[in-house]
N, C-alpha and C positions, 0 to 999 in steps of 0.2 A: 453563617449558618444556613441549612436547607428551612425553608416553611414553604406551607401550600397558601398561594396566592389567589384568589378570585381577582382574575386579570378582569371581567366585565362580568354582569351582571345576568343569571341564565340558568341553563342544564347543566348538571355535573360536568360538561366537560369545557367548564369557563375555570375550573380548579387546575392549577399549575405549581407544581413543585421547584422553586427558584432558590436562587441566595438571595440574602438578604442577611442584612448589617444587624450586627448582635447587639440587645437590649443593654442599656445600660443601666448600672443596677446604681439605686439610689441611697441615700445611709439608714433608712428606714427599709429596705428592702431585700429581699433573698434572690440570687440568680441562680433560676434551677436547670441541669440537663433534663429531658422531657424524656423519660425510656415509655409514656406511653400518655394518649389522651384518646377521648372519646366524642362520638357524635348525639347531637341533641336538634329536636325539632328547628330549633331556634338557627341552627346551622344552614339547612336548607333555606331557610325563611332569608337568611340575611343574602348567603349564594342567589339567591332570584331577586334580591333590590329592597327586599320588605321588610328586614329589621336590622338596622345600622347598627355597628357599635356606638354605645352614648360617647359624648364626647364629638372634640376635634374629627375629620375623618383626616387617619392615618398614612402616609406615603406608601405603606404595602396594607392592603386590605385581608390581613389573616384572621378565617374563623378559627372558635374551640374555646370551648366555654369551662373548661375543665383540663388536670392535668399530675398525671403521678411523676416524679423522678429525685434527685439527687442533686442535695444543695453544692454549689460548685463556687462563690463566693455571699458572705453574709455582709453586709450595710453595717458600719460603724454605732448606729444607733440601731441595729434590729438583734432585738433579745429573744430567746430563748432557741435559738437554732446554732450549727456549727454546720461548718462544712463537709460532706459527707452525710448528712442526716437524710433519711428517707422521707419526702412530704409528697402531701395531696393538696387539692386547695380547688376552687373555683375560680373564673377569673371574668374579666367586660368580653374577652376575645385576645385573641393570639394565640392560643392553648397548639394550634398544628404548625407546630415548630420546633427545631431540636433545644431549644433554649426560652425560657421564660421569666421574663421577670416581674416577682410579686411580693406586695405588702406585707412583712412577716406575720402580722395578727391576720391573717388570711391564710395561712398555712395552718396543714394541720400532719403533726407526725402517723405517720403510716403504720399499721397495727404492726409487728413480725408476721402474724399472720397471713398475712395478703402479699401478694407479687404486685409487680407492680402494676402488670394489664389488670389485677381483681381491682386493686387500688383506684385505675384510672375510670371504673366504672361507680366511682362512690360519689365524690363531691356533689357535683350539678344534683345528681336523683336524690340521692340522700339527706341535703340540705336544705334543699326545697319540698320535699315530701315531710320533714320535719317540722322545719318553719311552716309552714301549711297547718298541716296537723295542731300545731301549740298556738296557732292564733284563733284555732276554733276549738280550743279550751280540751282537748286531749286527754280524756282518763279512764280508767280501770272502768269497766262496765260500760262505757256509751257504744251507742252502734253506730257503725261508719258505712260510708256506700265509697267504693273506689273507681271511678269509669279510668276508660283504659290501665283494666289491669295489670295488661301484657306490656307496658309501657317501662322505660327506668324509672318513673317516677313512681307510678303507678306498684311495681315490685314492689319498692322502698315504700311506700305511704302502708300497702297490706302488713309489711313487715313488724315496722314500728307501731301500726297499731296493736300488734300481738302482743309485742312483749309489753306492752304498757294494760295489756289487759281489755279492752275494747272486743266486746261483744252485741251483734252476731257482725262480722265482717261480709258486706257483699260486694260484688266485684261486674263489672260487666268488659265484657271482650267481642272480639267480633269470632271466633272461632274457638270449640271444643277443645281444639290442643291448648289453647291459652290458656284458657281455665281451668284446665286439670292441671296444668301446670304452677297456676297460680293459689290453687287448691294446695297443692303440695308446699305453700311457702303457708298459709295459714288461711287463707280464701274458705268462709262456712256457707257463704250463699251465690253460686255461679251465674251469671245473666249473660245469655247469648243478643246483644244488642239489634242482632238482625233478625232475629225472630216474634223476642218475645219486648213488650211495655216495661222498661224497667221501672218505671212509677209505680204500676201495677203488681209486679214482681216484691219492689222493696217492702210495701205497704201491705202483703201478704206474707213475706214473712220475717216482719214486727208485728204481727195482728193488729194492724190498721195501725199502728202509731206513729210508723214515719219512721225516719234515722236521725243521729244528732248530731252529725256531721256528713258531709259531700265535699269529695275530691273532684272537681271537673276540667277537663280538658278541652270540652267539648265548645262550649259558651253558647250561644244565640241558639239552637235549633234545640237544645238541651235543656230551657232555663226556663218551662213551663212545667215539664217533666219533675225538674229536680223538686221547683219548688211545692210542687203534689207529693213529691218525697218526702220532705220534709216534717221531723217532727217538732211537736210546739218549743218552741225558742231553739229550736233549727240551725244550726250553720252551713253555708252552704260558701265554700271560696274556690274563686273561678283562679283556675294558674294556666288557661291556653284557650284559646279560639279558634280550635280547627272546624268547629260549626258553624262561626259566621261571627258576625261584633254585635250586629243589632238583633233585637228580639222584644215583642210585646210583653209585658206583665202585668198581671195579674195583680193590683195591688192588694186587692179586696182579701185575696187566699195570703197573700204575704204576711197582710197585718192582723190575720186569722189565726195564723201560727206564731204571731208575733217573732218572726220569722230575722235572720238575717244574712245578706250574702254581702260575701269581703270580696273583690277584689286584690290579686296581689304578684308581685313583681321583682324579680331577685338582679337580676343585671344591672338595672339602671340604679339601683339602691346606693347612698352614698357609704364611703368606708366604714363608716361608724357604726352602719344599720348591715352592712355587712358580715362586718367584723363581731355584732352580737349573735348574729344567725349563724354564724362560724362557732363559734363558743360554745353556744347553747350547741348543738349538734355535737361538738367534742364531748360534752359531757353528759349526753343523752344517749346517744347512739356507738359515740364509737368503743365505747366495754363492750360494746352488745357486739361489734365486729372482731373486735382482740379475745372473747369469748365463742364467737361461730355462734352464735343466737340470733343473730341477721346476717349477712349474706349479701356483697352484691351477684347479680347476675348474667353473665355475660354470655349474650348470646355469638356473636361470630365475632373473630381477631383478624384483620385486615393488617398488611405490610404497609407500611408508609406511602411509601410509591404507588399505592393499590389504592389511594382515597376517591379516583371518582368511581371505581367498584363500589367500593362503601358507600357512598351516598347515591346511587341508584339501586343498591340492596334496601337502605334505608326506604325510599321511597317506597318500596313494595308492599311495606307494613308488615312483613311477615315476621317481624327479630318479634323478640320475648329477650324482653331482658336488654341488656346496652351493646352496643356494636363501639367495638375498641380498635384503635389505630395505635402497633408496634413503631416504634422508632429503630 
């Protein structure tokens, strides 16, 4: 089978499109054709040396965290699928490949509604914007703060908190287009992050009270901020560190707000804790896709062959929404 190889460790143009010897599929497991996956920060990150897939390291180092296509053999002990079925799923890594093989209870069947490039833009954002969401207690009336709203996750976490009811939703972006954009998905309070205090921003309009949930991407340069955010018994759960790892706190404002932030981590999760976050999402989220009530968002479709275009677009920050790679 063709996948894209990171031959060495670098700029997008360390990604190579080679053969490589086809997954063997296990009796617990599904062997899917890939008609489409998608890119995720965590791609880049691992492409320059800085986040491995867990596990052994692999004889071909293929990213993709994520993956739409069509079951093409099913595992003697893997139930609920046949061959020919349309699945989505997450995955540790291999996802930019024409073939994947994975754990059936990590599959999840594809609404009719979605193609499969809509599809390939679901997994990764949607089940970590979920699992996010329900570990900091998720319901009807809380207010949420979403940074990078322009983000797949970012989409997905505004979205799911709508139809769950969560009011007022704020959002911060680095640009006008984003947020009107993300306005348009259910976004009530827009924050331009380059201009204005989002501390200051969120905290005006709750009238002083904070929010009762924070989605952060940001981590260390953000984690003074949030927690001035914060309203009393607060959730605040970091899923990215593009601000940096380390940061001073405040304990004093923390245990003010009797305050708390999670920490949380979908990759390196074992099957079991995977496989619940799978679940839960199927049964949270995806009526709300097989009804068009959520959405994912896909901002540009790239041809297979075209992946280190993709991933020097990706760098740019400018998508809204997921950047999808056609097979």
């Amino acid at each position: 089978m063709r996948a894209v190889v990171i031959t060495k460790h670098g700029d997008p143009e360390v990604l190579e499109l080679v053969e490589v010897p086809d997954p063997a599929c296990g009796s617990e497991d599904l062997r899917v054709r890939v008609h489409a996956t998608a890119l995720n920060r965590a791609d880049l990150l691992q492409r320059r040396g800085l986040y491995p897939q867990p596990g052994p390291a692999p004889e071909f180092e293929i990213p993709g965290l994520e993956y739409a296509g069509e079951v093409l053999e099913v595992g003697e002990r893997a139930d609920g699928f046949a061959v020919g079925d349309r699945v989505m799923g997450i995955l540790a890594g291999g996802g930019y490949a024409e073939t994947v093989v994975i754990h059936h209870r990590l599959a999840v069947a594809v609404p009719d509604a979605l193609s499969f490039t809509d599809a390939a833009a679901v997994p990764e954002a949607f089940i970590t914007a979920h699992d996010a969401l329900d570990q900091c207690g998720l319901r009807a009336g809380a207010s949420v703060l979403v940074h990078a709203a322009g983000s797949g996750v970012g989409v997905a976490a505004i979205q799911i908190a709508r139809v769950a009811g969560a009011t007022p939703i704020i959002g911060t972006a680095g640009s006008d287009a984003k947020l009107e954009a993300a306005a348009a998905l259910g976004l009530d309070v827009m924050i331009d992050y380059k201009t204005k205090d989002f501390a200051a921003e969120t905290l005006a309009a709750t009238d002083g009270a904070g929010v009762d949930i924070i989605v952060d991407f940001v981590g260390a340069s953000y984690l003074e901020r949030n927690v001035r955010a914060l309203a009393e018994k607060g959730r605040l759960i970091v899923i990215g560190m593009l601000g940096g790892i380390k940061a001073e706190l405040n304990l004093a404002a923390l245990l003010a707000k009797r305050g708390h932030i999670i920490g949380t981590l979908l990759r390196a999760r074992p099957l079991e804790e995977k496989a619940a976050a799978t679940r839960a999402f199927e049964a949270a989220v995806v009526p709300h896709l097989a009804a068009g009530r959520v959405r994912p968002v896909v901002d540009r479709v790239f041809a297979f062959d075209d992946v280190v275009e993709a991933h020097r677009y990706m760098e740019t920050n400018a998508n809204f929404g997921k950047i999808v790679l056609e097979l």
